[in-house]
N, C-alpha and C positions, 0 to 999 in steps of 0.2 A: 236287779237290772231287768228291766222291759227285750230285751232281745235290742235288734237290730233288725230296722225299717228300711228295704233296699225300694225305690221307686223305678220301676222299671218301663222304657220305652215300648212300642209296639215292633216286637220281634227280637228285641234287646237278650243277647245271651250271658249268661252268670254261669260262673264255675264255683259251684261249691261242692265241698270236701273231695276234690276229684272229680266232680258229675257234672258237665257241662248241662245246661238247663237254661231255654228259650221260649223268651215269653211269647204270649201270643199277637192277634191282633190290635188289643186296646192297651192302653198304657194300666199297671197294673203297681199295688204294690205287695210284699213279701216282707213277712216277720218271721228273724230268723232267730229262734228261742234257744236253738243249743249256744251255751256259750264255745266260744275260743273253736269257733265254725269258722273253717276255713273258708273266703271268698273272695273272688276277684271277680271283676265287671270284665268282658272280655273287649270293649272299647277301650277301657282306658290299659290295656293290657301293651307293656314296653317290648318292642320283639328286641332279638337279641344285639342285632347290628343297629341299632336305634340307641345302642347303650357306649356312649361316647361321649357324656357330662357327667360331671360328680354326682348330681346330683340325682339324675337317673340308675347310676352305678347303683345308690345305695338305694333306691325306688325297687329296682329288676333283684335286690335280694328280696326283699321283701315278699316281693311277689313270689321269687322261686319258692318262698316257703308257705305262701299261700296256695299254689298249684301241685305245693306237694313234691315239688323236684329239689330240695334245699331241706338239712336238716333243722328244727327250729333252734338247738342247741349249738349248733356248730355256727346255724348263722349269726346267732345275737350277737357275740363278741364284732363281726365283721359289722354288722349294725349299727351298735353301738362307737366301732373307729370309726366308720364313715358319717356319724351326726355329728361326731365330735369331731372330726376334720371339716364340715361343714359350715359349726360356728363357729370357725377361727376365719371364714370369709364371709358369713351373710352376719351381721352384727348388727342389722337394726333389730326394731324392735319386734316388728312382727313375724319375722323371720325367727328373733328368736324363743318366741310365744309356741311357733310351729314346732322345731326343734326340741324344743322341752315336752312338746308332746308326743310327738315323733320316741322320744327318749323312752316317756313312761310309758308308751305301748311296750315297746320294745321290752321292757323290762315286765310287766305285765302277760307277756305275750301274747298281745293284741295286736297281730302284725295287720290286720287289715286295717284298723286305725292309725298305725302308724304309718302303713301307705297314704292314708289317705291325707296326714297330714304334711308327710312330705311330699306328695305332686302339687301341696298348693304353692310349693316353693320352684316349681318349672317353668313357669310362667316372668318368674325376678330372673333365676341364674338366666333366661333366655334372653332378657333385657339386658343382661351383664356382659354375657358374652357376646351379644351385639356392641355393647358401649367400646366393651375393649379389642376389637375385631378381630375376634375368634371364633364367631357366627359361620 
């Protein structure tokens, strides 16, 4: 594995393994070589009271064990119920493309992939809970 390639804004802050870290003035990018390197973007960072749809539920574990507040052991199991209570509601296809990889982080413990594969799923539940008006 090549690491992981973070492309970073201008002034863009990253939380890795603990160490909050802000880029500078130009947009930049960061290869980050250790494996199973903890990291969260801190824009796309879920605050607590923001955590009020499933699917963010099981987003803000993720994260907690990427920031380090969340055991990664303790959390899998909760991971792992929350993707699997997930596609028993998003059933299409791509939804469940995402899920399944969502999954193999998870099991991997590549929890920063597997965030990232379930915030692509934020953007559908936000259209759902629009449709069904619970928006």
């Amino acid at each position: 594995m090549s690491g992981l390639v973070l492309k970073l804004a201008p002034n863009e802050r990253v939380l890795i393994n603990g160490a909050v870290i802000e880029n500078g003035d130009r947009r930049s990018r960061l290869a980050i070589m250790t494996p199973n390197a903890n990291i969260l973007r801190l824009r796309d960072a879920i605050h607590p009271e923001e955590v009020n749809t499933p699917v963010r539920r099981v987003c803000y574990i993720a994260q907690l064990v990427l920031s380090g507040d969340a055991d990664p052991g303790e959390a899998k199991m909760q991971l792992l119920r929350g993707i699997e209570q997930l596609s028993q509601v998003l059933t299409d296809y791509d939804s469940r493309t995402q899920l399944t990889i969502a999954t193999q982080s998870v099991l991997e413990d590549q929890h920063y992939q597997a965030l990232k594969a379930l915030r692509t799923l934020l953007p559908r539940e936000e259209r759902l809970m629009a449709a069904s008006g619970h928006a």
